[in-house]
C-alpha positions as CSV (number, residue, x, y, z in Angstrom):
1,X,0.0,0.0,0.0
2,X,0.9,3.6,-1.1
3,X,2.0,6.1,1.8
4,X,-0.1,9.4,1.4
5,X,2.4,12.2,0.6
6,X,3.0,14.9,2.6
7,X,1.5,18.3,2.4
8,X,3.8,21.0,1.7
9,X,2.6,24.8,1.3
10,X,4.7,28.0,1.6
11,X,5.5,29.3,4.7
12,X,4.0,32.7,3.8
13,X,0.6,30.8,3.4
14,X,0.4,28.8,6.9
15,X,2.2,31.8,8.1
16,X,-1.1,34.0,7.9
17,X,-3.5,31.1,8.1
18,X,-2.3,31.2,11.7
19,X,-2.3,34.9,12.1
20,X,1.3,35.0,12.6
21,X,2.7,38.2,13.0
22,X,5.0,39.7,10.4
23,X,8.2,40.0,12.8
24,X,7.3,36.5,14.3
25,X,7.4,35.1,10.6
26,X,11.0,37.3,9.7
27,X,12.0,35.5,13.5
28,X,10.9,31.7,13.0
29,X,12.4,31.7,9.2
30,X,15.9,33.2,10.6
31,X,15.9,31.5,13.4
32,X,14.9,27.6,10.8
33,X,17.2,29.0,7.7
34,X,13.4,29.4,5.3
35,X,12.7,31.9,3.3
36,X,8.8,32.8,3.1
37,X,8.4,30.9,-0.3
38,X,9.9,27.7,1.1
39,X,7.6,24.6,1.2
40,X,6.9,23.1,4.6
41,X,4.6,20.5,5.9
42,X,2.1,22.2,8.7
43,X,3.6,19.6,11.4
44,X,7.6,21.0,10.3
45,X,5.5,24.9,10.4
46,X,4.1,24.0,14.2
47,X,7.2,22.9,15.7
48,X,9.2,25.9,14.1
49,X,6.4,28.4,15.9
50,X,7.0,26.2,18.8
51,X,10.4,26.6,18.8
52,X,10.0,30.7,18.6
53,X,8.0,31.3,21.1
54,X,10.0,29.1,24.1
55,X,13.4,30.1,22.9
56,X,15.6,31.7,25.4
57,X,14.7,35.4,25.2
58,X,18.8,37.8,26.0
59,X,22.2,36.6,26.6
């Protein structure tokens, strides 16, 4: 049996589908080396958010 492919859509779309802010998006694609354009699956999108918002804040 076939495996169902994975969903990919740019980062730009899932980006506003969650109502991420503009700086958050700049953040979370410096911080995961993307580009708005790139082509992630929503689960890769998540744990990138994820990762933004428990990141060690200063030195």
């Amino acid at each position: 049996m076939a495996k169902k492919p994975i969903e990919l859509f740019p980062v730009s779309e899932l980006a506003e589908k969650a109502g991420l802010q503009n700086w958050k998006l700049a953040a979370m694609c410096k911080a995961a080396g993307w580009t708005t354009d790139k082509q992630v699956s929503q689960s890769d999108f998540d744990t990138a958010v994820s990762n933004l918002e428990s990141r060690k804040m200063g030195g």
